[in-house]
N, C-alpha and C positions, 0 to 999 in steps of 0.2 A: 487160568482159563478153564472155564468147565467144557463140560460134553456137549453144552447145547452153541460152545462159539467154535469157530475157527478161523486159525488167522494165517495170514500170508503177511511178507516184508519185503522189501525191495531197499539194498541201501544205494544212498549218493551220497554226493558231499556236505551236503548240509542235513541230512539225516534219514530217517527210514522211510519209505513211502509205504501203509501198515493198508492194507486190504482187510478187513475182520467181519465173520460173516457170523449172523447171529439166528438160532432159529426159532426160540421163542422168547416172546410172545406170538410173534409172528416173524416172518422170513426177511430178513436186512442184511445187507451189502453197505458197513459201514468204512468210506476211505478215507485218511488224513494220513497226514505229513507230524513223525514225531522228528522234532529237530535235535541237531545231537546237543545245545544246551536244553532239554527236556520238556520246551514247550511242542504244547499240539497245538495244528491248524486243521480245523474241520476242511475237508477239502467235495465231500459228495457223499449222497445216500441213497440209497434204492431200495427199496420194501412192498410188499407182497401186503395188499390191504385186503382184509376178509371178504368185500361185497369180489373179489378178483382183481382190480384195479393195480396197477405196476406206477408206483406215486417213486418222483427221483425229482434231489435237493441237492441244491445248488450253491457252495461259499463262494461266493467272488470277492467277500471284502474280508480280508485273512485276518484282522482286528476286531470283528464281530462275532457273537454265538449266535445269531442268528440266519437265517440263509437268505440268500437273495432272489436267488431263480427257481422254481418247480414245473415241472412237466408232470404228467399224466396221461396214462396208458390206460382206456377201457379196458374191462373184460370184453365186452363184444369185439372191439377190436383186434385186440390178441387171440382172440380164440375164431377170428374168419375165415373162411373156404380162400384160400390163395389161387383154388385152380381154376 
C-alpha cells in the first residue's frame, strides 16, 4: 500500500469487509468484501469527479465486475446555502 491509499478492515465470519481509500487520480472510497477463501466482491464506490460531482457505484450482483446501481451528487448541490 503506497501513501496515496489507505485502508481500513472490518473482520466477520466469512471474511474482511476492506474500506480503501485512494487519493489519486482522484479521491475514492473503494468497499468490498475479501472472503477468507481470497475471493473479492466489489461491494461500493464513491469518487470525487473533477467538474465536483460525488458519483457512488453500486454491486448488487456479487458474480459480476460490473455495477448495477449509480447515484450522483451535483456540485451545485453539495455546495448549497442549507440556511
Amino acid at each position: 500500500m503506497s501513501q496515496n491509499e489507505k485502508q481500513f478492515a472490518i473482520d466477520t465470519p466469512i471474511g474482511k469487509i476492506i474500506a480503501e481509500g485512494i487519493t489519486e487520480p482522484y479521491p475514492e472510497i473503494v468497499i468490498y468484501l475479501k472472503r477468507n477463501d481470497g475471493e473479492t466482491i466489489n461491494l461500493s464506490s464513491i469518487n470525487y469527479e473533477s467538474g465536483g460531482d460525488i458519483e457512488n457505484y453500486l454491486w448488487m450482483d456479487v458474480f459480476s465486475d460490473e455495477y448495477t446501481n449509480h447515484k450522483s451528487w451535483s456540485f451545485e448541490d453539495l455546495t448549497a446555502d442549507f440556511s
